[in-house]
N, C-alpha and C positions, 0 to 999 in steps of 0.2 A: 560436590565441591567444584566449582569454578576454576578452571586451568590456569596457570599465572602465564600472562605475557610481557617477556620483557621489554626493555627498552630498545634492544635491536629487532623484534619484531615490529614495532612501531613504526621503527624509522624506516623500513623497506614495505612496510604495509601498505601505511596510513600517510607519514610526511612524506616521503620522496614520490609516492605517486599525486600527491595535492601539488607539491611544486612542479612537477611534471606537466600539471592539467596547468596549472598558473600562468606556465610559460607557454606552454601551446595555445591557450585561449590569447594571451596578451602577443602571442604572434599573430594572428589569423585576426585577430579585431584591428592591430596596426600598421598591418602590412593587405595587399589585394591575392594574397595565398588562394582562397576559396574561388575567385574568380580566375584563377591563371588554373588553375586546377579543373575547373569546369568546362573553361571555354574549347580547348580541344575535344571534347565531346559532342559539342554544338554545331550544327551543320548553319551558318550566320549566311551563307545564298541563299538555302530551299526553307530555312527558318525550322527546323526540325532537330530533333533528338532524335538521330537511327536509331539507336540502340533502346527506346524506348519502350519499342513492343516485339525487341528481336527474343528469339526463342533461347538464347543463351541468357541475357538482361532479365527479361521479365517471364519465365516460363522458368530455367532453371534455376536462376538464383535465388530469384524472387518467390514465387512462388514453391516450389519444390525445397528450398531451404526454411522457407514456412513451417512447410509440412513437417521438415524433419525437427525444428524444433518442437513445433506443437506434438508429435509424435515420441519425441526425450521427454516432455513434462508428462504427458498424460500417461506414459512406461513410469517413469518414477513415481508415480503418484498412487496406481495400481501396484508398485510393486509395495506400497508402502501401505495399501489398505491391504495386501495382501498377505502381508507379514504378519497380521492378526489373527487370521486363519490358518496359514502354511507356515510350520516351525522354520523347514531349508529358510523362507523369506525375512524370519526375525533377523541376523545379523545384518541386514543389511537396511532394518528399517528407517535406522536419523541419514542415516548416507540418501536415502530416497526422499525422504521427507525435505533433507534439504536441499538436493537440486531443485524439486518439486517447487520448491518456495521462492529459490534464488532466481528462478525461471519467470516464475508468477509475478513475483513483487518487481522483478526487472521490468519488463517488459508493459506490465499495467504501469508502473509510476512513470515512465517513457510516454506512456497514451497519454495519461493524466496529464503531463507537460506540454503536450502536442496540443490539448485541447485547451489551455489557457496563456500559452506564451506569444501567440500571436503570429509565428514566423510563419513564413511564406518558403516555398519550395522554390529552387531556382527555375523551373520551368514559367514559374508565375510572374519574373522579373521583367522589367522591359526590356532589359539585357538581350533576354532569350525569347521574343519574341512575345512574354504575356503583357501584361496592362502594371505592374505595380511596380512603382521606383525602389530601385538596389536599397537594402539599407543590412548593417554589419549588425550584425546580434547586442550591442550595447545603444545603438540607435535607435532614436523613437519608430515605431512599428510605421510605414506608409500607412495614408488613412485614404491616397487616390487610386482607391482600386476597388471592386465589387464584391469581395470575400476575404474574408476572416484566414487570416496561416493556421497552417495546420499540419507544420511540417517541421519541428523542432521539441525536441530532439530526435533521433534518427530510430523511428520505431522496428525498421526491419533488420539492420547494425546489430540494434538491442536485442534482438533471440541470438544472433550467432554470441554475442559477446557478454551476455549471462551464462554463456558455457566456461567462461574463466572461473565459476565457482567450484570448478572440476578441480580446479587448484587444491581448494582447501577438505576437500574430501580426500586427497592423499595428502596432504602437509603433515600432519603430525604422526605419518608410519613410514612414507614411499617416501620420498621427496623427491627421486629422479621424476617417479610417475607424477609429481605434482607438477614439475618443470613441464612435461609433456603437455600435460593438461591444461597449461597456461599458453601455452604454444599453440597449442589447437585451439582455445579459444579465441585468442587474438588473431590466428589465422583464418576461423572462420566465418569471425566479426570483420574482419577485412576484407573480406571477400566478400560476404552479405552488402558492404560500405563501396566497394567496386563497384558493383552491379547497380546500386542504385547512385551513383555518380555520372556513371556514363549513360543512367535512363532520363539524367536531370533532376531526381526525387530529394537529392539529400548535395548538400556542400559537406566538405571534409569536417569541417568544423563539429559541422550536428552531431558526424559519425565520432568526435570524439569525446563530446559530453556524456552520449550515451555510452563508451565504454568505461570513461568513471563512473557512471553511474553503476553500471552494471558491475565491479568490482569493488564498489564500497555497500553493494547491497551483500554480496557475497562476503565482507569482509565484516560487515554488520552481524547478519546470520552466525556467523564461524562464531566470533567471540561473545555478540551479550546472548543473543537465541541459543544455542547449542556449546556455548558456555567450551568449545576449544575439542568437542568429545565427538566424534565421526567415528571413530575404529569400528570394527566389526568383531565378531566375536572370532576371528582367524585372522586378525591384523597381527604383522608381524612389522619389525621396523627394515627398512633399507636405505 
């Protein structure tokens, strides 16, 4: 039987984080936020992004924080085939199944977007020394330029910040643990969103669609998929 949720879960779920994204997207499209945010990053004498192939930017955040996402799915995903064989691993199977998913479906429908929205990364801008005129994410895509965007929404943001589904795997036992868990997701989707700002890959902006995104795929999952039921067979409440 399907968990009932109230109305106050909604409103802190579902509406206050849509009005949230509402107001941030309609700041950042009518205001030059993404560009004042960027441009300290931009070396506009030698025409270069330092940080673009430095070993903290593109080695560890980048990269390295890759790995460790891809490193959370592919752990939850074993430990969730694994739960069919190893009894210890049943309790903890829909908790694995669902990071596994939240991770997966984040991060592909993120590609999926990158690959048909058309945006251009700020290094591509003529801003920033590329070839293609500035335009805000509700503006016609530039067509004076030699390639296709392919940098909307924020694909590497999107692995730290499908870890807010860590949320909903203690919400209905832990709920301090859940608080945490929303904290280190945001934390470490903002930091994934750092690194690739100051490489030039991504405007704040990008990095905020893909954190709704990645919280309403989590918050999708919780309720119609796994229908509100994550406990383990040793969940207790706190």
């Amino acid at each position: 039987m399907m968990k009932k949720f109230d109305k106050k879960f909604w409103w802190w779920h579902a509406v206050l984080p849509l009005l949230l994204l509402v107001a941030g997207v309609a700041l950042f499209e009518l205001t030059d936020l993404d560009l004042r945010f960027s441009d300290p990053f931009f070396d506009a004498v030698h025409h270069v992004w330092p940080a673009k192939n430095s070993w903290w930017a593109e080695t560890l955040i980048h990269r390295r924080g890759r790995d460790l996402v891809l490193i959370t799915a592919v752990s939850a995903l074993l430990c969730w085939v694994g739960s069919f064989g190893w009894a210890w691993l049943r309790p903890w199977r829909r908790m694995a199944l669902f990071l596994a998913l939240s991770i997966g479906i984040s991060t592909g429908l993120v590609a999926l977007g990158k690959a048909v929205t058309n945006r251009h990364c700020p290094w591509d801008y003529q801003r920033y020394g590329g070839d293609v005129p500035y335009a805000r994410m509700f503006e016609e895509a530039p067509q004076a330029c030699s390639n296709d965007g392919n940098c909307f929404p924020a694909g590497h943001a999107a692995g730290g910040f499908a870890m807010l589904s860590g949320y909903f795997l203690f919400y209905g036992r832990r709920r301090r643990y859940a608080v945490a868990a929303l904290l280190f997701g945001v934390s470490l989707g903002s930091l994934f969103a750092y690194g690739q700002l100051a490489r030039g890959a991504h405007f704040v902006s990008h990095n905020l669609w893909s954190a709704a995104l990645c919280w309403y795929v989590g918050l999708a999952l919780y309720v119609w998929a796994f229908r509100g039921r994550l406990e383990t067979a040793t969940s207790s409440h706190g």
